[in-house]
Legacy VTK file of the C-alpha trace (Angstrom):
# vtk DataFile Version 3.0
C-alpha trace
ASCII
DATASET POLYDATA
POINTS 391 float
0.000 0.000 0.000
1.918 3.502 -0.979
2.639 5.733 2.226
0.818 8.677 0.529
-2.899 9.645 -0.197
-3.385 9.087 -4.458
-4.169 12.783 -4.111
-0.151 13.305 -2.900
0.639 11.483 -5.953
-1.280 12.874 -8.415
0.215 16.511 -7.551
3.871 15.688 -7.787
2.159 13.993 -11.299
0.999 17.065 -12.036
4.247 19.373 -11.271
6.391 17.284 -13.169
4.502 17.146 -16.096
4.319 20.994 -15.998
8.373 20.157 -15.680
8.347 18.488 -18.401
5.969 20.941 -20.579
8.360 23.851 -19.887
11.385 21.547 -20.804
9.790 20.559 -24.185
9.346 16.729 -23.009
6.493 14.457 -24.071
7.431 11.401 -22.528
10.075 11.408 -19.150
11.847 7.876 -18.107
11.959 7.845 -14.703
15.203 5.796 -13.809
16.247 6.884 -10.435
15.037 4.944 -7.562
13.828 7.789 -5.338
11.934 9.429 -8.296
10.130 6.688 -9.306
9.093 6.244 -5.547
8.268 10.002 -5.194
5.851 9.498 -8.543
4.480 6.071 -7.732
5.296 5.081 -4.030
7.341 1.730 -5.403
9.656 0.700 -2.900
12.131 -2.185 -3.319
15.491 -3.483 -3.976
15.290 -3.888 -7.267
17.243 -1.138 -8.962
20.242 -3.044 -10.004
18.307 -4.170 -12.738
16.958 -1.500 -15.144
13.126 -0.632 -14.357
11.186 2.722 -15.075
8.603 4.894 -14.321
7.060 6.164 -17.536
5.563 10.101 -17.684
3.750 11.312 -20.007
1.418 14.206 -21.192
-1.170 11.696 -23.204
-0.873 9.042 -20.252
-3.056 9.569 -17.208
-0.793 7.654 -14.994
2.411 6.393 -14.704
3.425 3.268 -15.981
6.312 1.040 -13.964
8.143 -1.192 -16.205
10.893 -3.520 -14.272
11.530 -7.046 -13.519
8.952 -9.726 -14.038
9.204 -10.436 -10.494
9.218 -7.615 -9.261
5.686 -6.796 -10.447
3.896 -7.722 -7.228
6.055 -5.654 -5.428
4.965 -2.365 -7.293
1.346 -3.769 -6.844
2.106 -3.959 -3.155
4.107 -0.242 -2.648
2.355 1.570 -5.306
-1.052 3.279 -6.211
-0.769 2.518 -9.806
-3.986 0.126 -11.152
-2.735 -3.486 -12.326
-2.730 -2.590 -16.021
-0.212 -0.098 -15.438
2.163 -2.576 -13.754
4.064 -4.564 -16.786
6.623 -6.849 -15.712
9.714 -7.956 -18.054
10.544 -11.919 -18.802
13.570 -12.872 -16.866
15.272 -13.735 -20.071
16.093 -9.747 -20.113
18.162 -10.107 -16.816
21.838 -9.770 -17.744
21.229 -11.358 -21.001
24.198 -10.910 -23.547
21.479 -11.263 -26.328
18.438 -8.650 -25.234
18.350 -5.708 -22.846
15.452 -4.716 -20.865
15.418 -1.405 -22.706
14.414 -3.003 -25.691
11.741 -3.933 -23.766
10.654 -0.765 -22.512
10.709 0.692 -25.455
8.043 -1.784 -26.569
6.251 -0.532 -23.993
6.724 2.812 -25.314
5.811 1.996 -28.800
2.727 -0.141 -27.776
1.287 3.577 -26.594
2.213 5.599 -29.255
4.994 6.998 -27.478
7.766 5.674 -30.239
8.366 8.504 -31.840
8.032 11.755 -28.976
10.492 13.999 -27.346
11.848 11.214 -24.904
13.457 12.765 -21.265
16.175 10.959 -19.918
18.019 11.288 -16.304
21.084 10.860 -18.138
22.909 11.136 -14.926
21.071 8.833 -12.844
23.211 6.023 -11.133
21.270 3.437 -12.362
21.567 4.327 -16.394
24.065 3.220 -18.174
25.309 4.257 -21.391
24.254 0.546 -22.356
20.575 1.894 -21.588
20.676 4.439 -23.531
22.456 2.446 -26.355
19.709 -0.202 -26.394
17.154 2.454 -25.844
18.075 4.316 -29.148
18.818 1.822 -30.974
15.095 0.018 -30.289
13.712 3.473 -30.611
14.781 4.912 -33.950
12.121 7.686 -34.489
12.130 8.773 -31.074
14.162 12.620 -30.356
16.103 12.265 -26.450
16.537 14.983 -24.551
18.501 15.287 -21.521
16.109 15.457 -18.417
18.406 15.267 -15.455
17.440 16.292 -11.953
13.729 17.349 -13.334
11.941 15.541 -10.993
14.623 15.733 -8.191
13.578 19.670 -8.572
10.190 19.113 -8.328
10.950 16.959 -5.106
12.643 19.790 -3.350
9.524 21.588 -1.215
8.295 18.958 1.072
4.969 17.984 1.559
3.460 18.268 5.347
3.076 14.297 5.483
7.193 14.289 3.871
8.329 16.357 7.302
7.003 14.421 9.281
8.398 11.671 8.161
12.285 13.689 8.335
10.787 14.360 11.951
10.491 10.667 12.387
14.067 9.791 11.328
14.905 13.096 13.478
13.797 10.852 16.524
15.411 7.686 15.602
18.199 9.468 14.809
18.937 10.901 18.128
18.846 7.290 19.554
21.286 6.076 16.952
24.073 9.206 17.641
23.377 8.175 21.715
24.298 4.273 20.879
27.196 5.208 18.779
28.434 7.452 21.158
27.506 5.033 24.189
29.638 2.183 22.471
32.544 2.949 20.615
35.145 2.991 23.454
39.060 1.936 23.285
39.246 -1.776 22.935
35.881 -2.123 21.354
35.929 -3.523 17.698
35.012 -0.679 14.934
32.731 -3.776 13.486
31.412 -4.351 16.736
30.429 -0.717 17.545
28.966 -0.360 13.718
26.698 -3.759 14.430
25.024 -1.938 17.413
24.373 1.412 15.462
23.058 -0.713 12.334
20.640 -2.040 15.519
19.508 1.296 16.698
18.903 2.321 12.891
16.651 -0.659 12.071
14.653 -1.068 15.572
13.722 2.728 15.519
11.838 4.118 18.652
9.016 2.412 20.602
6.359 4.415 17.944
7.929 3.257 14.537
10.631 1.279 13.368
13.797 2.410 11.187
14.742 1.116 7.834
18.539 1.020 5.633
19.924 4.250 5.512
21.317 5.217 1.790
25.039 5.257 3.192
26.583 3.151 5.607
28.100 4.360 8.845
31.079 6.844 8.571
33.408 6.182 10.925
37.095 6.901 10.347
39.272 7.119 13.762
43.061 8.267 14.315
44.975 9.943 11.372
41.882 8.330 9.326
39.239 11.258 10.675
41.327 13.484 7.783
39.384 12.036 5.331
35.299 11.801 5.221
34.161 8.726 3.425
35.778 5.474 5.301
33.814 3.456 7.040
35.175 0.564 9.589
37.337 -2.141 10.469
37.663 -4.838 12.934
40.440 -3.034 14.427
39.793 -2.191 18.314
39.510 1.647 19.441
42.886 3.047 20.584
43.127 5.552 23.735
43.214 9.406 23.011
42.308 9.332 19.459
39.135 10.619 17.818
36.215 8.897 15.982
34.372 10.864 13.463
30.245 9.538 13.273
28.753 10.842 10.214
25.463 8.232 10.858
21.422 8.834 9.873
18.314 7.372 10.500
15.818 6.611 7.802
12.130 6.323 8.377
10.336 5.408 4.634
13.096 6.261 2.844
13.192 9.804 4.459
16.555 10.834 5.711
18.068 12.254 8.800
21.682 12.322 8.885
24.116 13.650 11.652
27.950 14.186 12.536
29.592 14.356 15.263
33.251 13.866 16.556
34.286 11.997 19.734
37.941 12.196 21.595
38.573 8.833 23.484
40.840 9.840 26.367
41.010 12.680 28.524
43.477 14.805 26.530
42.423 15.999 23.070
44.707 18.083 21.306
43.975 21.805 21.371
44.044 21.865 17.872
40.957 19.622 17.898
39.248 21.403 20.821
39.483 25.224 18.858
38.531 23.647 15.684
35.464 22.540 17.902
34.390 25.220 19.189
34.883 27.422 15.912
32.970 25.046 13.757
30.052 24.793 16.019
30.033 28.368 16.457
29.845 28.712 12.535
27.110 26.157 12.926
24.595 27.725 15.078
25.706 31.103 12.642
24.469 29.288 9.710
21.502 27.819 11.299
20.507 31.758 12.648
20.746 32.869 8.682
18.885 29.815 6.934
15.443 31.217 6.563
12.951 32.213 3.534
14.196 34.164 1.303
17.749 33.430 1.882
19.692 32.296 -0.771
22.151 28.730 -0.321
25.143 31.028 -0.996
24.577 33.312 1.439
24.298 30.921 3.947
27.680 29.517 3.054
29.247 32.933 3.363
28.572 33.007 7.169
29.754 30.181 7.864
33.072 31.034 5.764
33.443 34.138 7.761
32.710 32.876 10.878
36.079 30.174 10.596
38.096 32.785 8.770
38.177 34.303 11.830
40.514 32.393 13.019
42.457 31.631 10.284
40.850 28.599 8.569
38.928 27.997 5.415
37.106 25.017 3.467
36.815 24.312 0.298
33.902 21.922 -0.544
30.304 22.762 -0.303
28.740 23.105 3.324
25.053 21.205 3.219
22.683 20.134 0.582
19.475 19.205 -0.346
17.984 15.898 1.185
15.053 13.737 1.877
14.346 10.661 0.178
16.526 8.415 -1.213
18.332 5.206 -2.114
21.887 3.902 -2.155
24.345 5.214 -2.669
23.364 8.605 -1.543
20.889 10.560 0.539
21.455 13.622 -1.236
18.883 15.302 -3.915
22.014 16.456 -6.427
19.944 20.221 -6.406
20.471 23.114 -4.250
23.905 23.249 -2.023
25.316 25.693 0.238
28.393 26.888 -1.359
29.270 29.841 -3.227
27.528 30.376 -6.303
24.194 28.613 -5.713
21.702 31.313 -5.776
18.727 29.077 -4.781
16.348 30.954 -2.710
15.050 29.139 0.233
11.685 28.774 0.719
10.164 26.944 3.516
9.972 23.237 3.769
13.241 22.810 1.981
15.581 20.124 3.570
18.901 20.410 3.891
22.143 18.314 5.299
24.808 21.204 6.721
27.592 19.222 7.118
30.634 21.327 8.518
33.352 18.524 8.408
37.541 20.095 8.608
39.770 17.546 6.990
42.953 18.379 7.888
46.732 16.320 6.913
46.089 14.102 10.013
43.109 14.619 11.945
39.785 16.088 11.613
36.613 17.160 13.252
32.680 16.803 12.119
29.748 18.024 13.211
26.492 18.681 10.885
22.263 18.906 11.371
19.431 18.396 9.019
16.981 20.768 8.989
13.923 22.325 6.991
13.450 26.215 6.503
10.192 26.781 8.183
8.299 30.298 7.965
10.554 32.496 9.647
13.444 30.363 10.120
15.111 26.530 10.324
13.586 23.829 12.460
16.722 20.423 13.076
15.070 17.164 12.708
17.247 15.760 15.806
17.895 17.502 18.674
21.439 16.597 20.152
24.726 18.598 21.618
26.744 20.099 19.082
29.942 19.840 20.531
33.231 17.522 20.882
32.776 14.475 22.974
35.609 13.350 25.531
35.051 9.787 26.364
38.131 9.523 29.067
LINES 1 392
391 0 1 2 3 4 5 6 7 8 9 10 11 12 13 14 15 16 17 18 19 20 21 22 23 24 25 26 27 28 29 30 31 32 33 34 35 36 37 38 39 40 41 42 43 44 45 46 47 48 49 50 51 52 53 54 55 56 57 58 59 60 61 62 63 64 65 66 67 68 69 70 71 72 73 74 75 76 77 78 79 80 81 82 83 84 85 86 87 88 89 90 91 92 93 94 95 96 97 98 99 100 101 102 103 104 105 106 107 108 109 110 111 112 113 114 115 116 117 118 119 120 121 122 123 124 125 126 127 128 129 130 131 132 133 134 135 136 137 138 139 140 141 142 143 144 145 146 147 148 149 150 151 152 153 154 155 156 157 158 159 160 161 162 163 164 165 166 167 168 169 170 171 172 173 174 175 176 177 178 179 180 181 182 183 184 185 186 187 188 189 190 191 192 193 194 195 196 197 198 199 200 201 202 203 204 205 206 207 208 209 210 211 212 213 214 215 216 217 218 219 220 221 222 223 224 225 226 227 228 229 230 231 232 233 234 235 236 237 238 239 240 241 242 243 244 245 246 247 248 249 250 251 252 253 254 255 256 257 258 259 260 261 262 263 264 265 266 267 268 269 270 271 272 273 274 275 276 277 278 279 280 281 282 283 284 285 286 287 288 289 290 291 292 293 294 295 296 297 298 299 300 301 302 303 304 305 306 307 308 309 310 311 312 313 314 315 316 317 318 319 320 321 322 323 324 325 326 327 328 329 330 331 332 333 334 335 336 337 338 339 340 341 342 343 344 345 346 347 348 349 350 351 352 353 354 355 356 357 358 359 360 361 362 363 364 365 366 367 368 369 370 371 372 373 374 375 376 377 378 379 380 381 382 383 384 385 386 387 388 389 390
């Protein structure tokens, strides 16, 4: 059953295909996991094989076009009526002979669709330039037309129903940054600490339960918190070093990440503890400007004067866009704060602000996600913003 009244649906329906109208696109393939599940409500781990959501101005509704198998589970997760549920013969699956673009675009052609301005999300993770090489190749008449990030723009005001959903995560999320912090401790396996957050994550609160986050735990220690993206080993914690925690929470595909930085030992380096307290002061800064009307860049620019203050600078975007989402990310690839993005901020945006200082040999993280509400920003989570000595 889809998480959202038809009604819910039927609007993003309707925005995208005004998208699409002011983009000169008849007919948009919807290829990206979270957009397909924004359009339709389908929900499953299926997109390692090629499967679609098909818009278009002379269809009413969607149509979802994936893996044979797979069918039941769009009948399950979606709102879509049977007859707009077609499922592809298995013989398509990694077949060295047939592709299941060439079966799509018999879908296509079966409606009339053959020969319109075709959209594509040319830079979605899950299209390959072997889709679109089958896809032209089966569709000779048809014109294609880059339509990358269309619907991820439409999906960038949340819906009341959306929030709360971010509020949910919000919730599990503070349980999951408590566990983390309540278990990784020197002699403690990194595997064994990362098994109890993946717990946390999953069980949720006592009201509702968590699901699989669209990035695994981030949790580099020692020289290793210089970089961002590492994850664990089975390597026990060592005494006075730090543990970067860049973890979220996920409630129906609805993200809530969150980074902090933890010092095990009673001495952190005071290098460590004035990066601290410069970045969260930057933090709350950033927070205080992110409100209607505000554009991403400007946001940015506090932050950048608040640590040049003292002498340091970062290079790489502060915060972006968020909500729902798949692996491997649980960004929207729209609106970041950085210079140069002069997206205006309207309320019920979502963003990840995540002010992480990689330095040659150590580092420090701490970040929120938050919507702009009417006069302001709200944080999903609420949880100290500081560094945390574990002595």
């Amino acid at each position: 059953m889809a998480l959202f009244e038809t009604g819910e649906y039927l609007e993003r329906i309707r925005k995208t295909k005004e998208q699409m109208a002011r983009s000169g696109i008849e007919v948009l393939l919807v290829a990206d996991p979270a957009n397909m599940n924004y359009l339709t409500g389908y929900d499953g781990w299926s997109f390692y094989v090629p499967q679609v959501a098909v818009i278009a101005a002379d269809l009413e509704q969607p149509v979802w076009v994936g893996r044979g198998m797979d069918a039941n589970g769009a009948r399950h997760t979606t709102f879509l009526p049977p007859e707009n549920i077609i499922g592809y013969p298995d013989n398509y699956v990694q077949s060295p002979v047939r592709h299941p673009y060439n079966f799509i675009a018999d879908v296509l052609s079966e409606r009339g669709l053959q020969n319109k301005i075709i959209g594509l999300e040319s830079d979605a993770y899950y299209f390959t330039a072997k889709c679109l090489a089958e896809l032209k190749k089966s569709l000779p008449d048809g014109t294609f037309k880059d339509a990358n990030l269309l619907v991820n723009w439409v999906r960038i005001v949340k819906s009341p129903q959306e929030i709360e959903y971010m509020k949910q995560a919000g919730r599990i999320m503070e349980k999951v940054m408590h566990t983390a912090i309540n278990t990784v401790a020197p002699g403690v396996r990194e595997c064994d600490a990362v098994a109890a957050i993946y717990q946390a994550q999953i069980s949720g609160t006592s009201e509702f339960g968590g699901d699989y986050t669209a990035i695994v735990p981030m949790m580099p220690t020692g020289e290793k918190t210089s970089t961002p993206h590492l994850t664990w080993t089975d390597d026990p914690y060592q005494n006075e070093a730090a543990v970067n925690l860049e973890l979220a929470a996920c409630r129906h595909r609805y993200h809530s990440p969150m980074a902090r930085t933890m010092y095990l030992g009673k001495h952190p380096p005071q290098k460590l503890n004035d990066t601290a307290e410069v970045v969260v002061e930057g933090l709350h800064a950033s927070l205080d400007k992110a409100k209607p009307g505000v554009l991403c860049e400007e946001v940015e620019l506090v932050w950048r004067e608040t640590i040049a203050k003292v002498g340091l600078e970062k290079e790489s975007r502060i915060g972006y866009s968020l909500g729902l989402n798949y692996p491997p990310d649980w960004g929207e690839h729209t609106a970041s704060l950085r210079p140069g993005d002069k997206t205006m901020l309207q309320p019920n945006m979502c963003f990840h602000m995540i002010l992480g200082m990689w330095m040659d040999d150590w580092g420090f993280e701490c970040s929120e996600s938050f919507r702009i509400t009417e006069n302001g920003s709200e944080t999903f989570a609420d949880f100290p913003r500081k560094l945390f000595i574990k002595g």
